[in-house]
Structures are given as C-alpha cells and as structure tokens.
C-alpha positions in Angstrom: -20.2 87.6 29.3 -23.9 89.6 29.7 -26.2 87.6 31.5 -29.8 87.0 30.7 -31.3 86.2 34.4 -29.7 86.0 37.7 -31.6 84.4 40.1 -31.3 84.6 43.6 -33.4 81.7 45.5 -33.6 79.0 48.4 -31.9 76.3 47.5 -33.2 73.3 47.5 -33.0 69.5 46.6 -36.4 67.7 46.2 -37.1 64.5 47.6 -40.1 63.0 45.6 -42.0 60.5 46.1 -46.2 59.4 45.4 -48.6 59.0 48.1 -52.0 58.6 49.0 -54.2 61.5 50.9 -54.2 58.9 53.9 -50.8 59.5 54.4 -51.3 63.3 54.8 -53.9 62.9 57.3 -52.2 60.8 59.4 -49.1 63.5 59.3 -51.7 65.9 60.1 -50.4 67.6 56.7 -52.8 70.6 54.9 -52.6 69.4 51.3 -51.7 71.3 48.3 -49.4 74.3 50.0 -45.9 74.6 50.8 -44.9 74.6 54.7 -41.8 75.4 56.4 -40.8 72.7 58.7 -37.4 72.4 61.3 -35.2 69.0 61.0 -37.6 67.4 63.3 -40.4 67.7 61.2 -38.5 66.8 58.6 -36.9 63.4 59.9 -40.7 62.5 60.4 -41.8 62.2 57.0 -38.5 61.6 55.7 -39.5 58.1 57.9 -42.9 57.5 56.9 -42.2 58.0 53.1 -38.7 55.3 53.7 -40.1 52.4 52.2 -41.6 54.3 49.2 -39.9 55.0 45.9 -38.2 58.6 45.7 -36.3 60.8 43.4 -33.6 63.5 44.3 -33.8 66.3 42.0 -32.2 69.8 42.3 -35.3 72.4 43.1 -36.5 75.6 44.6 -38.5 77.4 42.7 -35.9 80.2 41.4 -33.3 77.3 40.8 -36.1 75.4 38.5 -36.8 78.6 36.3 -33.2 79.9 35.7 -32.4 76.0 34.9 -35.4 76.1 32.0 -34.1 79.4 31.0 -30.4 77.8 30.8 -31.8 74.5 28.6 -33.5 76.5 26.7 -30.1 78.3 25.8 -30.2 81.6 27.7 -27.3 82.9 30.0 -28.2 82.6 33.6 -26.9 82.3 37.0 -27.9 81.4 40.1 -27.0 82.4 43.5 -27.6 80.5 47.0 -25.7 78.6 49.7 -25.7 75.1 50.1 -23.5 72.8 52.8 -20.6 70.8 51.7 -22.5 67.8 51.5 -23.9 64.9 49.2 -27.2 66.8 48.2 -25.3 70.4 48.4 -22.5 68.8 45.5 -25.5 67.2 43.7 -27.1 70.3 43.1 -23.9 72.4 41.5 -23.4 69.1 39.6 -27.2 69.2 38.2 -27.4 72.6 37.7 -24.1 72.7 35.7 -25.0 69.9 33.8 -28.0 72.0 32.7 -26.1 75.0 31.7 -26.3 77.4 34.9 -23.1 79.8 36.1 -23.5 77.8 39.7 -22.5 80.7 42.2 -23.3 78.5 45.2 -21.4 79.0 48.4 -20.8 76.2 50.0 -20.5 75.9 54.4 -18.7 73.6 56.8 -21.4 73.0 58.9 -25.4 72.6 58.8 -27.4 70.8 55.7 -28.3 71.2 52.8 -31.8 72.3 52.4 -34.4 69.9 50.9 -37.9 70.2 49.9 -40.1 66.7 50.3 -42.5 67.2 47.7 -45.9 64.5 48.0 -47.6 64.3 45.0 -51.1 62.5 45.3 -53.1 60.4 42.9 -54.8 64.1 41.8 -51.6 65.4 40.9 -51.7 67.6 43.4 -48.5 68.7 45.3 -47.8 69.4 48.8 -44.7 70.9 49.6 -42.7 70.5 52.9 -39.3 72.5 52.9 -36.7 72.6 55.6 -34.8 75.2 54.7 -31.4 74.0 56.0 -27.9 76.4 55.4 -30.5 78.7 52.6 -31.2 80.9 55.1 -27.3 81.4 55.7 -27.4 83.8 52.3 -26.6 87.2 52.9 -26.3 90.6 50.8 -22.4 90.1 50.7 -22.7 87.1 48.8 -23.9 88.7 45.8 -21.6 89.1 42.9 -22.5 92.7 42.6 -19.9 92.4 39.3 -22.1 89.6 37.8 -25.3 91.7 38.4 -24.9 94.4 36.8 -24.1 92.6 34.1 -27.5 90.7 34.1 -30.4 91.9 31.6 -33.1 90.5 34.5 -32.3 89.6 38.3 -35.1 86.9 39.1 -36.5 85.9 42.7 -39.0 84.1 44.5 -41.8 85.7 47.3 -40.3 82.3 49.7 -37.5 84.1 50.0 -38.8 86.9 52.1 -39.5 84.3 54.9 -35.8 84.5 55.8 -34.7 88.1 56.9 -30.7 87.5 55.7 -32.4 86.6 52.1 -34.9 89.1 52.0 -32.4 91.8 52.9 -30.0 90.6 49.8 -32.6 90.5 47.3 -34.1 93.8 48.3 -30.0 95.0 47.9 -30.4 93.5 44.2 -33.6 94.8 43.4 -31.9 98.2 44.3 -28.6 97.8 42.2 -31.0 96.5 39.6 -33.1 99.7 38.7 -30.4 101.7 39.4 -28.6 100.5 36.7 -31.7 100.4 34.3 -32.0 96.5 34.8 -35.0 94.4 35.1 -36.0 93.0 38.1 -38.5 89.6 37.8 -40.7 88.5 40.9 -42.8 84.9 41.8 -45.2 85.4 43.9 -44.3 81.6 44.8 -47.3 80.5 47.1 -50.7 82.3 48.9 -49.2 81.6 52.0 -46.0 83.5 51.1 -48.4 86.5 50.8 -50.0 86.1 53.5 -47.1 86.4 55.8 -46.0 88.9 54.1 -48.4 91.0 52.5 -48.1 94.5 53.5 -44.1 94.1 52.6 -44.2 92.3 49.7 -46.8 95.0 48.2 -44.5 97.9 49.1 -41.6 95.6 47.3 -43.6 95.0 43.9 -44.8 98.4 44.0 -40.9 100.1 44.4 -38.8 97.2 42.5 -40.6 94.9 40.5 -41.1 95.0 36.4 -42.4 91.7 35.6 -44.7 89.8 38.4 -46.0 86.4 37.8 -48.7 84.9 40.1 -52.0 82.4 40.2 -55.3 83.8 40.9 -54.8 83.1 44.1 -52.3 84.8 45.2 -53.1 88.3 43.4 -57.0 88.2 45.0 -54.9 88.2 48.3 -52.5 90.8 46.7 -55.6 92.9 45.1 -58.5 91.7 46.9 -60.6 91.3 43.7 -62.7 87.9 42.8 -61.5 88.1 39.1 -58.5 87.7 37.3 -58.9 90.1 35.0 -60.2 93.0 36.9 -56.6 91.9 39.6 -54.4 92.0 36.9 -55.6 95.5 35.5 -55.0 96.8 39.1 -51.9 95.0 39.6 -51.0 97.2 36.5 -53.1 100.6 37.8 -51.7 100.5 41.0 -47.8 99.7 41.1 -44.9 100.4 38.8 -45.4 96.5 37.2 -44.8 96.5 33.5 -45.9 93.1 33.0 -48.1 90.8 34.9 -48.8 87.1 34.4 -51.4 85.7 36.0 -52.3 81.9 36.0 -55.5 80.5 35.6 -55.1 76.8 35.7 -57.1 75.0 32.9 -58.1 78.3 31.7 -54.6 79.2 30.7 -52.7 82.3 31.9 -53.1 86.2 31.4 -50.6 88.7 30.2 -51.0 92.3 31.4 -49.1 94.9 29.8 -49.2 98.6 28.3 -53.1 99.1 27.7 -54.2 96.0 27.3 -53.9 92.4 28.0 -54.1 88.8 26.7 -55.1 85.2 27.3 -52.7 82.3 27.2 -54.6 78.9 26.3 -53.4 76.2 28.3 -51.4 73.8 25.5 -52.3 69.9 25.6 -50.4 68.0 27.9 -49.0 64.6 26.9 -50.3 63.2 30.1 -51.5 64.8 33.9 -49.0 62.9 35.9 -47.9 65.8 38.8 -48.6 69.6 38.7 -44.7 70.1 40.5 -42.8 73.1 39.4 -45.6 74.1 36.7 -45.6 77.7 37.8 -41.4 77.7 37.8 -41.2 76.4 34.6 -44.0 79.1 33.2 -41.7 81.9 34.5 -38.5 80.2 33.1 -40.5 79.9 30.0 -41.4 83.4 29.5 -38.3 85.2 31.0 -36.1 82.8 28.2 -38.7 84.1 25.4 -38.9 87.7 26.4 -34.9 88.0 27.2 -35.0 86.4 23.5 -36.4 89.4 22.3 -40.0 87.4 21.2 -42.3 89.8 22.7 -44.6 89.3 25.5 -47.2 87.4 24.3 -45.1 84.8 22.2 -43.1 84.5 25.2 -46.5 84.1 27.5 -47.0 81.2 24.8 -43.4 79.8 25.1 -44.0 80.0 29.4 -47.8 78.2 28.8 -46.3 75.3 26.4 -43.0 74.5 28.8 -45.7 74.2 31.5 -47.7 71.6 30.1 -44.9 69.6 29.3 -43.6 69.9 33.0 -46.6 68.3 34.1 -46.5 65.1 31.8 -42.8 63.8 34.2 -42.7 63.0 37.9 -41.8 66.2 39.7 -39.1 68.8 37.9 -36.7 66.3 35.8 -36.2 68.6 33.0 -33.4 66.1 31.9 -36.9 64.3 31.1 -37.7 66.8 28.2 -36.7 65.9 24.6 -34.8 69.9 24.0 -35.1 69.1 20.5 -38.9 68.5 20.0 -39.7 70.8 22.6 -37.1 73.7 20.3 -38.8 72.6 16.9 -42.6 73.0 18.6 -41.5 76.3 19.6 -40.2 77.3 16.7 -42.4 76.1 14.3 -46.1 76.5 16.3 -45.3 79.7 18.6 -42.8 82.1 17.1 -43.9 81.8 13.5 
C-alpha cells in the first residue's frame, strides 16, 4: 500500500492542563517556548500542577500532523519508540484509532516520553518535554521497505536535539531523494534553531522540499526582519521548493516557483489555546498537496485546520466534527 507521509518524530504524550502566569514564575518557567527538561524537572511540575484538572493526549509535533493527515483520509505512518508502559500503549491505541500505520517500537525499560503542556489564560502555550525512551530511536529502526514506498517522509527540527534521531532522519532524508521522494521539514520552535543553526541550514539546504516555519524562526534562519523578503531567500538560497511561513493573525505565506501567496487566517469558533496550531497547519497542507490540490488550496486547507485547532483544549482532534470540517473544505476551499 503507497504511503502518503511517513513521519519520523519524538514521541510524546501531552499532559494538559490551565494555569495562571503565577504559576510559571514561581517555577522559574520562560513562557511561551518549549524546554527540554530530565525526570527531575519533570516530577516538579508534574507536583505543582496535581491538584489541577489535566488531559492525556497523544502529541509531538510530527505525531499531531501525520494524525490530521490520517483523519483527514490520507495514508500515513509514523515511526518512534515508546516504553512498554500505560502512556507508551495509549499512544499506539490513539494513533490507531485515528487511522495511523503505528510503527512504534516499544522497550523494557525507561518511560515513555511526555510533554507537560501549560496553557495560560492568553492562550499561550509553554511547553516542557522530557524526552523519556524518544531518544532511544535509531537509523535501524526505520522500515527502509515502508519508505520507499512513501510519497513524502515528514520530521520535526526537535528531533535534531537527540544525536541517535538526528542521525536516522538525516539516513531518511537520504533514501528519500534518492529515490525521487519528497522530504517535508518543521522548523518546530526558535530555540530548535538556535541550537542548531549552522546544521539545520546545511540539512534544508541538501534535503528538504517543503519547509514550514513562523516568522520567527526563518528571521533566525535568514536574518531578515520581514517575512516576505525571508521567504524569497529561503527560496533563492537553498534547494526548498515550497516554503510556508506563518504569520499569526496575519495568516500564513506560501513561497513557490516565482512567486508567492498569502493565506488569510480563517475565523475561529473560539481562542481557547494556540497548542499544536503549527502541527495541525502542516498536517493540513501535506494531506491537501499529497491530495493533488495544489499548493495554495492546500495552504488554505493547512490555514482552516488551524483555526479550528485552536477553538479545543490542547490537540483532541477526536474534538473535530470530520464531517463539517470535510464539507467546509470541500465546498469553501477546493471549489
């Protein structure tokens, strides 16, 4: 059976919950990023959030796009390692449920990896991830059978904090293009970037055909102060054949061939928490494109899924009403 996307990412489950920014500051927390904490850490908040109400979803960034992609109806996979554990067999469970090919591994030992996500009264999310068994993923547990028969392979710039991960995707990357395959790239985060800038350059440059990021993170990839005049040189200066860039309220860009074009930001129901918004964009768009819908309808599909992403407490796509969400899209975008 081809494959639409494959997607190789950290995974995670999400442990949710509201807070105030009083909270933070007392944790001595920098709002609004994602940071890589060790179980310690991790055990800290997990005490100070006990008595509030959370939510255990299946997350990563990679694992929320190639799950969109999957409700949406496309063909996907994803890869990753997870511990034989209550939040390791929730995930495969989830992810099934939504229509992935789960091609988890699963160890004896360690923990599942989970991501404490803290939304605030804002919306805003801060992110704290303790990576757990993830960064146990090596190139020899890719199905190199199952990627070559993938249209796109799809992956996330927070894997390239891990060397056994960053190695592995870089191996798929390779297969990828020299089969004549796709290969899809989220910048993820600034800070991802920032640790990694000079790499991650050389691997867009070398590997990568369709790069979504926020303005953010391509002025620290480009070093220019607008998105436009980024995105061009995203374009000018490495082999990218498409590059989305997101502009918060002012929508999103799509840069490809000669030109490029904005994305309006479509009404959402309600601003309730800005969690997976950028996932969900690039399931969006890589379900439209592998649909054969052209870029910009797709860029219109990824810019619709968002706002609706941000209308349910953090990434419960089992939330979303498929059917109103299919006929919209269908009757509004692709007509």
């Amino acid at each position: 059976m081809a494959i639409d996307v494959f997607g190789l990412g950290n995974t995670l489950v999400d442990i949710q919950t509201f807070i105030d920014d009083k909270l933070l500051k007392k944790l001595k927390i920098t709002k609004g990023i994602m940071t890589l904490i060790d179980e310690k850490q991790s055990r800290e908040v997990l005490t100070a959030i006990a008595d509030l109400k959370t939510k255990y979803v299946p997350g990563g960034s990679c694992g929320n796009s190639i799950s969109m992609i999957a409700m949406m109806g496309g063909k996907t996979v994803y890869s990753g390692v997870v511990a034989d554990d209550i939040y390791g067999r929730l995930y495969e469970n989830k992810i099934s449920e939504r229509g992935v090919k789960s091609m988890l591994r699963f160890t004896d030992t360690g923990l599942t990896g989970t991501s404490i996500v803290l939304t605030s009264p804002d919306a805003e999310r801060t992110m704290l991830t303790h990576l757990g068994v993830c960064e146990e993923f090596t190139k020899s547990d890719l199905n190199l059978e199952i990627l070559a028969d993938s249209a796109i392979f799809h992956t996330t710039g927070y894997e390239f904090d891990t060397p056994s991960q960053k190695e592995a995707l870089i191996e798929a990357m390779k297969i990828m293009k020299k089969n004549g395959k796709k290969v899809s790239f989220d910048i993820a985060d600034p800070f991802c970037i920032e640790r990694n800038r000079d790499e991650l350059k050389a691997v867009i440059n070398e590997y990568v055909d369709i790069l979504f990021g926020n303005f953010e993170e391509a002025k620290i990839l480009t070093g220019c102060s607008n998105p436009i005049e980024a995105g061009k040189q995203i374009r000018e200066e490495n082999d990218v054949s498409i590059c989305l860039i997101k502009v918060g309220g002012n929508g999103s860009y799509a840069f490809f061939d000669d030109t490029y074009v904005q994305i309006p930001v479509y009404p959402a129901e309600k601003v309730l928490d800005s969690t997976g918004c950028g996932d969900i964009y690039a399931g969006g768009f890589l379900y439209g494109y592998t649909s054969g819908y052209g870029i910009e309808k797709s860029a219109h599909i990824a810019s619709y899924l968002a706002s609706k992403i941000i209308a349910v407490a953090g990434v419960a796509l089992e939330k979303f009403n498929m059917e109103e969400i299919k006929s919209f899209i269908s009757e509004k975008i692709l007509k």
